[in-house]
C-alpha positions in Angstrom: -22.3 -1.5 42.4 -19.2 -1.3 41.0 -15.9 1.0 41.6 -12.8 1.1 40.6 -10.2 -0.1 43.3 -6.3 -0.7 43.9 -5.2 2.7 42.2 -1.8 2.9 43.4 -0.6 7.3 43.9 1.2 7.3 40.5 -1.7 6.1 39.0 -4.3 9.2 40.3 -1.6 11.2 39.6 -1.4 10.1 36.0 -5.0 10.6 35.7 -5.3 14.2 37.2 -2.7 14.8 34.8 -4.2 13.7 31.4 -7.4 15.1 32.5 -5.9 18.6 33.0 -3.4 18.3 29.9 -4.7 15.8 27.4 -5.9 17.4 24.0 -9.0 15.1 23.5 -12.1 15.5 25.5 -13.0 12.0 25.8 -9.9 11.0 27.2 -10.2 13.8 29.2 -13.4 12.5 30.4 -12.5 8.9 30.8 -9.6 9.8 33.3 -11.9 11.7 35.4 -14.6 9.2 35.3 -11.9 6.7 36.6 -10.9 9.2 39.4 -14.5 9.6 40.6 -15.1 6.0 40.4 -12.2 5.5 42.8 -13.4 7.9 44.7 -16.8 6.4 45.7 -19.0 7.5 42.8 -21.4 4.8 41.7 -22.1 4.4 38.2 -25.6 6.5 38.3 -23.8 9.3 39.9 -21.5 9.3 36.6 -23.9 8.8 34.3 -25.3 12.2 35.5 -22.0 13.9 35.7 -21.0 13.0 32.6 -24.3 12.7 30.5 -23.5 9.1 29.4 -25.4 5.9 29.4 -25.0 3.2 32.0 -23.4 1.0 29.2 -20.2 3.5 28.0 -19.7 3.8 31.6 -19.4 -0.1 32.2 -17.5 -0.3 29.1 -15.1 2.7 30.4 -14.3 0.5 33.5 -13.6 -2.8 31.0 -11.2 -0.8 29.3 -9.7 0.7 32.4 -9.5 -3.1 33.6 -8.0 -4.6 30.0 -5.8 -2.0 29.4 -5.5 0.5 32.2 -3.9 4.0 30.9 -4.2 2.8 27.4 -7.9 2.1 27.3 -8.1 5.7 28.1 -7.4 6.0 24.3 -9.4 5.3 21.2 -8.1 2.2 19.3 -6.7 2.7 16.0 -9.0 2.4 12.8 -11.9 4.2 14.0 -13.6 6.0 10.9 -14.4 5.0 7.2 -12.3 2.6 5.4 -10.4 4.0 2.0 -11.8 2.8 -0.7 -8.4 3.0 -2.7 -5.3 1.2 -1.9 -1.8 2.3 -2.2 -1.7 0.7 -5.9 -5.2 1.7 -7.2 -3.6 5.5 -5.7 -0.4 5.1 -7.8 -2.5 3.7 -10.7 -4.6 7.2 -10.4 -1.4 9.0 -10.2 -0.2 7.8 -13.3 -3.8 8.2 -15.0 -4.2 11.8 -14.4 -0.3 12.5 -15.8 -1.5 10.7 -18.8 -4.9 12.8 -19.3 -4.3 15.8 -16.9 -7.2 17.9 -18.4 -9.6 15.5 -17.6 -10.6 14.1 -14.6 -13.2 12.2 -15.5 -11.4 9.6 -17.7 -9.9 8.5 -15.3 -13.0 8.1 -12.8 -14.3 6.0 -16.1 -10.8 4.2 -15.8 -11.5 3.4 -12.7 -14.9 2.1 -12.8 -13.8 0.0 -15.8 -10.6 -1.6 -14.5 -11.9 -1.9 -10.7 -15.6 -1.2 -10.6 -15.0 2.1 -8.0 -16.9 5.1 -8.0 -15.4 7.7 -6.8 -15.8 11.2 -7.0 -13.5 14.5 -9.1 -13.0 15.2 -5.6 -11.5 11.8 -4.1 -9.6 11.7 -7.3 -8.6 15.8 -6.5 -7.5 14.5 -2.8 -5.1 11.4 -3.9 -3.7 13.9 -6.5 -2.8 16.0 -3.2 -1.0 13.4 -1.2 1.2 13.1 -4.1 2.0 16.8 -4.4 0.3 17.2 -7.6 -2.1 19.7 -8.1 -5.0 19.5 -10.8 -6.7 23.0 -11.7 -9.7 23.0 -14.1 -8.9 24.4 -17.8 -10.6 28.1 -18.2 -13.0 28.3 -21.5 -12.1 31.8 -22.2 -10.5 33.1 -24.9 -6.8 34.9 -24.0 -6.1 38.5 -25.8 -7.8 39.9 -28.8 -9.1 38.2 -31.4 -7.4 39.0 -35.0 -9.0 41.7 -36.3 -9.8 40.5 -40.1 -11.3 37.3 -38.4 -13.3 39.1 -35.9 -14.7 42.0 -38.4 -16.0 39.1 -40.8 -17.9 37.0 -37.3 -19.6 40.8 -36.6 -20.9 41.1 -40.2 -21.9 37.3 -40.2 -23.7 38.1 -36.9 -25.6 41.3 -38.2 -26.8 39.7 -41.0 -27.9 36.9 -39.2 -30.1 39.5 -37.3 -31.4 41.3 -40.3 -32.5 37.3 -41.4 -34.2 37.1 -37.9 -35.9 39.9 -38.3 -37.2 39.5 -41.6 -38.7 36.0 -40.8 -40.6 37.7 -37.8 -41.9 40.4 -39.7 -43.4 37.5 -41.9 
C-alpha cells in the first residue's frame, strides 16, 4: 500500500485551498486525492471515490513526489500540434492580401509550395489572429438593372419560350 506521507500544515492547507478555489476540475481532483491519501486512504478507496483507474492514481502520487504542488497541473503542450508555423502564417497573410476573394488559391499555394492541406477554415482562423477578416463575395446583383438592357433579356426570354413550346408541340 502506498500513502502519501510528510505533508508539512502549509502544505494541506495549500491543498484544501486549490481544491475549493482552483478553476480546473482535475486539479481540483488531484489535490483532494493527495489529501485523502495522507489521510489513510489506500489507493482502492480512491479509485472508487474518484472513478479512476489504479494507474492515474499511482501516476497522481509520482507527480505529487517529482514535482509536488506543480504536478498538480497539466504540463504544457497537451493537445494537437499546428500544422502552420509562424512563417507559413505570415506567408498566408500575405497570400490572401494578394488574392482576397479567394480563399482557395491560396490553400492551392500552400499545397504547392509546402505540401499542407488545410482547410478555408484553418486559413479563415490565421486570417483572425492577424485581425483580418475574410467575408465571402455575394453573387447577387445590386439595384435595378438598366431598363433598355433588361426589356431586350425579357423579350429574348419569351421567345425562347414560344421556341420551347413549339418544339414540344412537334
Amino acid at each position: 500500500m502506498r500513502f502519501i506521507k510528510g505533508l508539512t500544515e502549509d502544505t494541506i492547507k495549500m491543498l484544501e485551498r486549490i481544491y475549493k478555489q482552483s478553476k480546473y476540475h482535475q486539479v481540483r481532483q488531484r489535490a483532494q486525492c493527495i489529501k485523502l491519501s495522507h489521510e489513510g486512504y489506500t489507493i482502492n478507496d480512491l479509485t472508487g471515490i474518484f472513478n479512476v483507474s489504479r494507474l492515474t492514481i499511482t501516476n497522481w502520487f509520482d507527480d505529487w513526489d517529482m514535482f509536488m504542488l506543480t504536478g498538480l497541473y497539466d504540463k504544457k503542450g497537451r493537445g494537437r500540434k499546428p500544422k502552420l508555423n509562424d512563417e507559413q502564417k505570415n506567408q498566408i497573410k500575405k497570400w490572401a492580401k494578394s488574392n482576397p476573394q479567394n480563399l482557395n488559391i491560396v490553400r492551392k499555394k500552400l499545397r504547392e509550395e509546402w505540401n499542407i492541406d488545410v482547410s478555408k477554415d484553418t486559413i479563415k482562423r490565421v486570417l483572425k489572429f492577424f485581425d483580418m477578416s475574410w467575408h465571402r463575395i455575394k453573387k447577387g446583383v445590386a439595384g435595378q438593372p438598366e431598363s433598355l438592357v433588361y426589356k431586350e433579356k425579357v423579350e429574348e426570354l419569351a421567345e425562347l419560350k414560344k421556341k420551347m413550346n413549339k418544339e414540344r408541340l412537334i
